[in-house]
PDB file of N, H, CA, C and O in Angstrom:
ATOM      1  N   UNK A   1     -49.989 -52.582   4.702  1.00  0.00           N
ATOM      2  CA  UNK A   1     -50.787 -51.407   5.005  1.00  0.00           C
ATOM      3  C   UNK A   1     -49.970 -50.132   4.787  1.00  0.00           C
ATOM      4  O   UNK A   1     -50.499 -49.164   4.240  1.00  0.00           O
ATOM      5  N   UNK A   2     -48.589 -50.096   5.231  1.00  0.00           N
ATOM      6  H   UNK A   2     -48.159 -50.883   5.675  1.00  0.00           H
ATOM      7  CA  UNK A   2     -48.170 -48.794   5.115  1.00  0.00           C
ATOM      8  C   UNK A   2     -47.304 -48.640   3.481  1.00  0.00           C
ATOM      9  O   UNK A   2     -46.974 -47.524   3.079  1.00  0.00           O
ATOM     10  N   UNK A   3     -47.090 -49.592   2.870  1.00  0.00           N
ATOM     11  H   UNK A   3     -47.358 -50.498   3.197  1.00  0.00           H
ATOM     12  CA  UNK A   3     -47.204 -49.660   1.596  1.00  0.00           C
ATOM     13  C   UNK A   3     -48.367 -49.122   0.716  1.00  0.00           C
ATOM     14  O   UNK A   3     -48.260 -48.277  -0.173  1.00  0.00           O
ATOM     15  N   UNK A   4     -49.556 -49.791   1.139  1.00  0.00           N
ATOM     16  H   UNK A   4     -49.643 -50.477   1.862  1.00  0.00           H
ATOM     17  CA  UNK A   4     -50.548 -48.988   0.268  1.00  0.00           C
ATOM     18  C   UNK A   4     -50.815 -47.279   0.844  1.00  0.00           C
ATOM     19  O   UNK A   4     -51.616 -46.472   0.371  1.00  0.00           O
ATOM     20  N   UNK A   5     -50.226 -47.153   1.559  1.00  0.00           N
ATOM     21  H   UNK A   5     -49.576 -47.809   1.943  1.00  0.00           H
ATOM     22  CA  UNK A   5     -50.427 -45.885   2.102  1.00  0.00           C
ATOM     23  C   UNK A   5     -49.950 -44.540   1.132  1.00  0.00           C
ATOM     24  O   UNK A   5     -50.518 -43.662   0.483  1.00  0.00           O
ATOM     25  N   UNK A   6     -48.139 -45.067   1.546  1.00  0.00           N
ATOM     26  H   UNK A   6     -47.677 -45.780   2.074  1.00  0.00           H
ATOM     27  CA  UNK A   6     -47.659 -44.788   0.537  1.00  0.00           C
ATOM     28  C   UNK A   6     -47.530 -43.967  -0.938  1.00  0.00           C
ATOM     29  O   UNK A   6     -47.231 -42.871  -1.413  1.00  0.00           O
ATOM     30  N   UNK A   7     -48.121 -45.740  -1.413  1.00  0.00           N
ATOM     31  H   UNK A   7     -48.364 -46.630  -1.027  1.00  0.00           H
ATOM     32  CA  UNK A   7     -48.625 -45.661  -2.780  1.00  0.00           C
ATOM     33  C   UNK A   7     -49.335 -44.923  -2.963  1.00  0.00           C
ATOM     34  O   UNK A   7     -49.072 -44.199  -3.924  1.00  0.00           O
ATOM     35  N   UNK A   8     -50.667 -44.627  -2.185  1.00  0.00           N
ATOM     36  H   UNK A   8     -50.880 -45.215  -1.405  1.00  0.00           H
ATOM     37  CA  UNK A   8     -51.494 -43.797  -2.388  1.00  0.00           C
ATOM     38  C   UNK A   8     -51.241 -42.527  -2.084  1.00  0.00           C
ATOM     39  O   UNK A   8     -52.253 -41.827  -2.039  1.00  0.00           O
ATOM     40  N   UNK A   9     -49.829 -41.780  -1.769  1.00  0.00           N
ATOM     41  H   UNK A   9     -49.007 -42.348  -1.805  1.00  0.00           H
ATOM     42  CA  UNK A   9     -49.598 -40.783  -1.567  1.00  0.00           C
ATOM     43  C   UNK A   9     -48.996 -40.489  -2.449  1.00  0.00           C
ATOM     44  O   UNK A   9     -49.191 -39.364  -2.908  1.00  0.00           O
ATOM     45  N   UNK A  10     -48.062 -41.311  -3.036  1.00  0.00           N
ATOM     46  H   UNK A  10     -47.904 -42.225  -2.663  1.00  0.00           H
ATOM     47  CA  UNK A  10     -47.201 -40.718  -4.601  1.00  0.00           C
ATOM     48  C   UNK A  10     -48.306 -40.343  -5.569  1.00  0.00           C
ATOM     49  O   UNK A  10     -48.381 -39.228  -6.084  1.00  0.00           O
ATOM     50  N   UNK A  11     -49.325 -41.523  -5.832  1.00  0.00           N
ATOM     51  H   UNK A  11     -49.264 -42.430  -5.414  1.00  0.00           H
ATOM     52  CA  UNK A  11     -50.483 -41.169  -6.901  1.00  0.00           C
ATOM     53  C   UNK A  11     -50.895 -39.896  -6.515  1.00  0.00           C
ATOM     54  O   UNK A  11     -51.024 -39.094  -7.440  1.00  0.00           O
ATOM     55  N   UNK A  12     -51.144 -39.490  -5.349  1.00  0.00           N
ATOM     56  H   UNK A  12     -51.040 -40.142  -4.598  1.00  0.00           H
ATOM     57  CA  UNK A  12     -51.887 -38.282  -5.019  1.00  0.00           C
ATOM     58  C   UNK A  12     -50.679 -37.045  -5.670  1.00  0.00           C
ATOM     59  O   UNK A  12     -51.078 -36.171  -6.440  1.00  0.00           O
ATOM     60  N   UNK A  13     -49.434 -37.113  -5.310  1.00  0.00           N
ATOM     61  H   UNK A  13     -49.110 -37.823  -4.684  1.00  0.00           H
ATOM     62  CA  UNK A  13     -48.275 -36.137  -5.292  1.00  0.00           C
ATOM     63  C   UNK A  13     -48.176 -35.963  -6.770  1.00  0.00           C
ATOM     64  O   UNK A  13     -47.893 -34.861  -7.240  1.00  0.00           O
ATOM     65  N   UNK A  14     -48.412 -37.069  -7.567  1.00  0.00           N
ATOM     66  H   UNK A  14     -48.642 -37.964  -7.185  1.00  0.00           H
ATOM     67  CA  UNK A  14     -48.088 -37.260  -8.878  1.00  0.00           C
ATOM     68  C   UNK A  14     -49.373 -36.716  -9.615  1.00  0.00           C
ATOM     69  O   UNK A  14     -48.911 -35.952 -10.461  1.00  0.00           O
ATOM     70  N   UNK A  15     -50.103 -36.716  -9.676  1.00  0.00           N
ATOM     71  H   UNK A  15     -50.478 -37.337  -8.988  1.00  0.00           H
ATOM     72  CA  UNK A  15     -51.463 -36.116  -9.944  1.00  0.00           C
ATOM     73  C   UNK A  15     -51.496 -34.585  -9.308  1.00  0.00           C
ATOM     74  O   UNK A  15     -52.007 -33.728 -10.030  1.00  0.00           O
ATOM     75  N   UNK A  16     -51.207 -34.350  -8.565  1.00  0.00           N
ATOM     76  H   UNK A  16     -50.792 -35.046  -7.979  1.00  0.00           H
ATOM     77  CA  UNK A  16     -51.425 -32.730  -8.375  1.00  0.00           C
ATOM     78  C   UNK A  16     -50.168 -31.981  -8.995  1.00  0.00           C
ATOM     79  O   UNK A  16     -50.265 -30.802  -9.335  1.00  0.00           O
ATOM     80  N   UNK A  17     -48.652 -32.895  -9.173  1.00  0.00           N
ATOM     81  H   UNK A  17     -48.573 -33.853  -8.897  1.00  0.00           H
ATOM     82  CA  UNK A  17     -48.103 -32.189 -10.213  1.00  0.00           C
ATOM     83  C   UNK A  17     -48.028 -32.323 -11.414  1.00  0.00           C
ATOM     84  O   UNK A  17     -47.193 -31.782 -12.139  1.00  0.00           O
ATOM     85  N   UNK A  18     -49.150 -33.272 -11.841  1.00  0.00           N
ATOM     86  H   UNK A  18     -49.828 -33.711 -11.252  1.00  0.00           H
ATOM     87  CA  UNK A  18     -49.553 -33.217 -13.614  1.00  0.00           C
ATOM     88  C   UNK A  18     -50.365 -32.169 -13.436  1.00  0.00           C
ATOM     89  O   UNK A  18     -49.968 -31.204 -14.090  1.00  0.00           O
ATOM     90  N   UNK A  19     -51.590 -31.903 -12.661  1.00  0.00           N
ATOM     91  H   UNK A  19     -51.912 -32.686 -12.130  1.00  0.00           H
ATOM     92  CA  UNK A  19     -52.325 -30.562 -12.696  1.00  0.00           C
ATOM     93  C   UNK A  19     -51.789 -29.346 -12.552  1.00  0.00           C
ATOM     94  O   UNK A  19     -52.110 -28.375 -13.237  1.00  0.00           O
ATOM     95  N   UNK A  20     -50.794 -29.345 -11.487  1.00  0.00           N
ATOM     96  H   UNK A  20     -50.534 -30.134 -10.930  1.00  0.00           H
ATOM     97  CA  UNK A  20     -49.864 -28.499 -11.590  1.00  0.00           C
ATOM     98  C   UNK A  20     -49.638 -27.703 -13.095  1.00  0.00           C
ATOM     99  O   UNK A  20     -50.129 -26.714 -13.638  1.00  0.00           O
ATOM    100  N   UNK A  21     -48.539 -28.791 -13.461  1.00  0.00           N
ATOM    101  H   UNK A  21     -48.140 -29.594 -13.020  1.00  0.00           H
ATOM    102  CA  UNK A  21     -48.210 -28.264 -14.820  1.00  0.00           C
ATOM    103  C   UNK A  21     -48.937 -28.088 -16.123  1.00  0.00           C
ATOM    104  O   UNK A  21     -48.440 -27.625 -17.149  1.00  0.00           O
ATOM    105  N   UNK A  22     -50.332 -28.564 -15.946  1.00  0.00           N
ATOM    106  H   UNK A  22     -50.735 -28.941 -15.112  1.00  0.00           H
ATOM    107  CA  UNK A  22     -51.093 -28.296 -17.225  1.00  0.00           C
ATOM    108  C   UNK A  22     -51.866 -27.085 -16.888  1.00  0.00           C
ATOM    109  O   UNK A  22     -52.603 -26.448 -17.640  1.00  0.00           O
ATOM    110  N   UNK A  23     -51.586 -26.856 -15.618  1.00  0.00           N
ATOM    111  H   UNK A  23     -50.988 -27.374 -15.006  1.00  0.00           H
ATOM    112  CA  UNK A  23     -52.216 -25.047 -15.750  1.00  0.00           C
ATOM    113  C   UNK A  23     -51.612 -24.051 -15.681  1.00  0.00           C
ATOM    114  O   UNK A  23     -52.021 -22.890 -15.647  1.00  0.00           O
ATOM    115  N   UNK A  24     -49.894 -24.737 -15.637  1.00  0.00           N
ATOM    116  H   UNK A  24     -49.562 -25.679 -15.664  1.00  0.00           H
ATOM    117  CA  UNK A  24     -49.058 -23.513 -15.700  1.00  0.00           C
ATOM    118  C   UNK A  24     -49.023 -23.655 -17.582  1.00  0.00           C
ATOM    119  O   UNK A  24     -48.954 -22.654 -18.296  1.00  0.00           O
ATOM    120  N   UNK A  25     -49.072 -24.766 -18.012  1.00  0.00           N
ATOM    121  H   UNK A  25     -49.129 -25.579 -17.432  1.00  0.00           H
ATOM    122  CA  UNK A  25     -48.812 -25.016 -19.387  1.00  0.00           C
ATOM    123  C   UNK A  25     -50.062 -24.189 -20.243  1.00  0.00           C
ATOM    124  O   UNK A  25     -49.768 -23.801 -21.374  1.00  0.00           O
ATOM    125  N   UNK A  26     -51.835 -23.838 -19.581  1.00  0.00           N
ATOM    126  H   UNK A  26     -52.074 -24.154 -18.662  1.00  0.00           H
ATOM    127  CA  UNK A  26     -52.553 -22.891 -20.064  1.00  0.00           C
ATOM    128  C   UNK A  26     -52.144 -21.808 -20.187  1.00  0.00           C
ATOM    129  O   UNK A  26     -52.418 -21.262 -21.256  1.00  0.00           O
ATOM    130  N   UNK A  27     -51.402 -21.102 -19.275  1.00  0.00           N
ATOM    131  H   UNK A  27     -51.179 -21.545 -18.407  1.00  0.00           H
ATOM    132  CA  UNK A  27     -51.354 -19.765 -19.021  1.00  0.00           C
ATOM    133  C   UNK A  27     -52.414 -19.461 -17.858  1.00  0.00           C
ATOM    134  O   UNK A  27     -53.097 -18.437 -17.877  1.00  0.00           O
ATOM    135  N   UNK A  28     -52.474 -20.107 -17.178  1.00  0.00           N
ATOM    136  H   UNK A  28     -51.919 -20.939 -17.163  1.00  0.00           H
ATOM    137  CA  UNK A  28     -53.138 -19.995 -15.318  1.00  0.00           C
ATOM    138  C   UNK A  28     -53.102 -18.710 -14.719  1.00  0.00           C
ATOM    139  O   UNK A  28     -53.746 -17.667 -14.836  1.00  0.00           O
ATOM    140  N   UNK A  29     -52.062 -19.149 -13.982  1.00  0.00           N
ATOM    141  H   UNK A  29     -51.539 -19.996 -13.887  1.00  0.00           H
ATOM    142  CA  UNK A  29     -51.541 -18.479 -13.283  1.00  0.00           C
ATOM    143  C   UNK A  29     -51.520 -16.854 -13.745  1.00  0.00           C
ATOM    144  O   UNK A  29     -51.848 -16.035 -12.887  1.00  0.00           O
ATOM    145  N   UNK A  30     -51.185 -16.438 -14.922  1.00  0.00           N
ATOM    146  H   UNK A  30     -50.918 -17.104 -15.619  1.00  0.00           H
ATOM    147  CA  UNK A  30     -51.324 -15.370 -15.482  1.00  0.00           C
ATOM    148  C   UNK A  30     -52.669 -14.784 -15.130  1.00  0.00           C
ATOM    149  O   UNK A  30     -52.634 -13.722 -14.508  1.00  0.00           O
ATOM    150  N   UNK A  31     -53.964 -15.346 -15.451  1.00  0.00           N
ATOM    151  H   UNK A  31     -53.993 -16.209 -15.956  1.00  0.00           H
ATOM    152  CA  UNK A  31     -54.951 -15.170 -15.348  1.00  0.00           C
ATOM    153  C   UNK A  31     -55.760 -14.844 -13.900  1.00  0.00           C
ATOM    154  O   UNK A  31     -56.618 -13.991 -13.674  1.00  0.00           O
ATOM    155  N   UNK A  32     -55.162 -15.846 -13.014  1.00  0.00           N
ATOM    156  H   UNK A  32     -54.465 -16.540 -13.198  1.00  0.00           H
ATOM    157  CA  UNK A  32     -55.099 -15.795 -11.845  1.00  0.00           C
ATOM    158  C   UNK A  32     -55.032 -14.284 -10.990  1.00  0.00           C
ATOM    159  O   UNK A  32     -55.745 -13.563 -10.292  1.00  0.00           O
ATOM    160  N   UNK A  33     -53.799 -14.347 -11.505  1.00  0.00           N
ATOM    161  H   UNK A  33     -53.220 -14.933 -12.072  1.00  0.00           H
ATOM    162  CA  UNK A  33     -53.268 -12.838 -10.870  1.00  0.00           C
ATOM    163  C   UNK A  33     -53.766 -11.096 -11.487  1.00  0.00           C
ATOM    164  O   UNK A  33     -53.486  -9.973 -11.065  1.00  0.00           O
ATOM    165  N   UNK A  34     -54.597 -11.576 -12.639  1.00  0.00           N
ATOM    166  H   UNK A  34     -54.825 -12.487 -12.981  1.00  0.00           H
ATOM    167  CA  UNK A  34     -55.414 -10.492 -13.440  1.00  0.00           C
ATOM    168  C   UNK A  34     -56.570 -10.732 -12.042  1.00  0.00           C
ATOM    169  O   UNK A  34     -56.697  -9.964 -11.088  1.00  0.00           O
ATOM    170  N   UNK A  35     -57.115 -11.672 -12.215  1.00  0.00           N
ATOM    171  H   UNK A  35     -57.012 -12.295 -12.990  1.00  0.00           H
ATOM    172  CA  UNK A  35     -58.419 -11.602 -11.413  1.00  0.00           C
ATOM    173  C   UNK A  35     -57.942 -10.922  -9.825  1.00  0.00           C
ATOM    174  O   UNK A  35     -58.402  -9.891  -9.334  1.00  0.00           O
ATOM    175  N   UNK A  36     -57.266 -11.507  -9.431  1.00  0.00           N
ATOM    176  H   UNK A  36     -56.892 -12.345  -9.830  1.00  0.00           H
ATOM    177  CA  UNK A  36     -56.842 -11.474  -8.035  1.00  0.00           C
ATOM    178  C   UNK A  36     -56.446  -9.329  -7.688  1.00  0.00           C
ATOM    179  O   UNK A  36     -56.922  -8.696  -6.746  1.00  0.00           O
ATOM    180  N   UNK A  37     -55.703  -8.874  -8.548  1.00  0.00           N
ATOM    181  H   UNK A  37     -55.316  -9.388  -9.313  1.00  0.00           H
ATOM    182  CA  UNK A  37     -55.522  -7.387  -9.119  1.00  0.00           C
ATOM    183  C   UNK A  37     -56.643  -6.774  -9.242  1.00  0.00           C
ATOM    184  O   UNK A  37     -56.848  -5.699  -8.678  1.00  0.00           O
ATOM    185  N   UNK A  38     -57.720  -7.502 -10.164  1.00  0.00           N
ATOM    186  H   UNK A  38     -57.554  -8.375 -10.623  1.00  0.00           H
ATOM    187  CA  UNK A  38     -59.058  -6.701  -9.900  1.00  0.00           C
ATOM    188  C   UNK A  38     -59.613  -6.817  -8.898  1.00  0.00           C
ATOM    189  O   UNK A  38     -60.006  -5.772  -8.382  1.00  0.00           O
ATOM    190  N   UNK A  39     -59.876  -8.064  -8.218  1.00  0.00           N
ATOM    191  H   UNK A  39     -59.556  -8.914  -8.638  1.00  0.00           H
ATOM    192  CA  UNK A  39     -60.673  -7.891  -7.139  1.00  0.00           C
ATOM    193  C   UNK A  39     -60.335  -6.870  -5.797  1.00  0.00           C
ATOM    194  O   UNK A  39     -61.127  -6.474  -4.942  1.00  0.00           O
ATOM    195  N   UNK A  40     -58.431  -6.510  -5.967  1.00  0.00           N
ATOM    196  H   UNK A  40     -57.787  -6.832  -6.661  1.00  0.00           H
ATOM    197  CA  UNK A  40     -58.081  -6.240  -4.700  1.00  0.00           C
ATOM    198  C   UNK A  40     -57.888  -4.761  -5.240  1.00  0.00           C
ATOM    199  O   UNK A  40     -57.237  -4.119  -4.415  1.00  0.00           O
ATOM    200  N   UNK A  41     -58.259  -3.954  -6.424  1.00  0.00           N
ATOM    201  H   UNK A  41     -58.787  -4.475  -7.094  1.00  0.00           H
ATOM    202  CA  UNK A  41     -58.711  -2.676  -6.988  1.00  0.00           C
ATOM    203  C   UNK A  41     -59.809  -2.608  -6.682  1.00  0.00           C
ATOM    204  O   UNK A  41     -59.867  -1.544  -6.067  1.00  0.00           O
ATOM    205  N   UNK A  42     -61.156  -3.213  -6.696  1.00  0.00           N
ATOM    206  H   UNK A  42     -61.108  -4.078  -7.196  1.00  0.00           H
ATOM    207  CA  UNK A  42     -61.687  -3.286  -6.247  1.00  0.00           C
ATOM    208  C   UNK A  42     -62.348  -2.469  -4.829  1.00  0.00           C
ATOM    209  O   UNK A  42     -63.074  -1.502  -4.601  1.00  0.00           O
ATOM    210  N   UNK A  43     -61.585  -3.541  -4.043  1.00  0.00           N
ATOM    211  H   UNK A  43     -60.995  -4.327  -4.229  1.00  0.00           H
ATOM    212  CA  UNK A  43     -61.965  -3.661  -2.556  1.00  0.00           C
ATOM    213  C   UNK A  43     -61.442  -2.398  -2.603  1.00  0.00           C
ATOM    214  O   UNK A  43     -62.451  -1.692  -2.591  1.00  0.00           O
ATOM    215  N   UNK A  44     -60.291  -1.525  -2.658  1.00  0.00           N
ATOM    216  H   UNK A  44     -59.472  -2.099  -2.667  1.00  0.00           H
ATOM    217  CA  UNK A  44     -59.597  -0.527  -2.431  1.00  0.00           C
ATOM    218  C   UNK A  44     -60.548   0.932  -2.740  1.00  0.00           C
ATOM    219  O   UNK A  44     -60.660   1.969  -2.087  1.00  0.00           O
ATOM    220  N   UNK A  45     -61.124   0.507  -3.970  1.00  0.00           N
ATOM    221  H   UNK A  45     -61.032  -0.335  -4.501  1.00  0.00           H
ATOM    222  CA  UNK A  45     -62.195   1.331  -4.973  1.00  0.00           C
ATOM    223  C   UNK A  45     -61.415   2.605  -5.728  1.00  0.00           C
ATOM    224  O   UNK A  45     -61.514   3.829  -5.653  1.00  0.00           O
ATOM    225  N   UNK A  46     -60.459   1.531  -6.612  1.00  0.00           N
ATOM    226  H   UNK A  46     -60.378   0.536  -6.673  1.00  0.00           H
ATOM    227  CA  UNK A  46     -59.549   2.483  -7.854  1.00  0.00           C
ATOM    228  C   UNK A  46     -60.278   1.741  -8.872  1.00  0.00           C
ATOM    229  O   UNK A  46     -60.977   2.498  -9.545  1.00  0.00           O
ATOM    230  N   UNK A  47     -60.346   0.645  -9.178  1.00  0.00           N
ATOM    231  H   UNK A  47     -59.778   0.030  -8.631  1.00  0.00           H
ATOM    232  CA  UNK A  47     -60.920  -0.126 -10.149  1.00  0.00           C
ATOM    233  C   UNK A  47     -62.647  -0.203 -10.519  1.00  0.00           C
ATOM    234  O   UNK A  47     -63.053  -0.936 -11.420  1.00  0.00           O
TER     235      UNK A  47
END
C-alpha cells in the first residue's frame, strides 16, 4: 500500500515537471506575465 502510494506520487511529480518544462519550452511564462501586467494596468486604470 505505501508503495503504490508512492509510486503514484513520483508519476504525479514527474508529470507536472514534464508540463512544467514544455511551457517554459513555449515561451509561457513570458506570456503569462504580459497578461498578468495588463490586467494589473488595468485595475489601476493606466492601461
Amino acid at each position: 500500500m505505501k508503495g503504490e502510494r508512492r509510486a503514484a506520487l513520483c508519476a504525479l511529480l514527474a508529470a507536472a515537471l514534464i508540463m512544467t518544462a514544455a511551457g517554459i519550452a513555449l515561451g509561457q511564462p513570458y506570456q503569462v506575465f504580459v497578461k498578468a501586467a495588463t490586467v494589473c494596468l488595468e485595475c489601476v486604470g493606466i492601461g
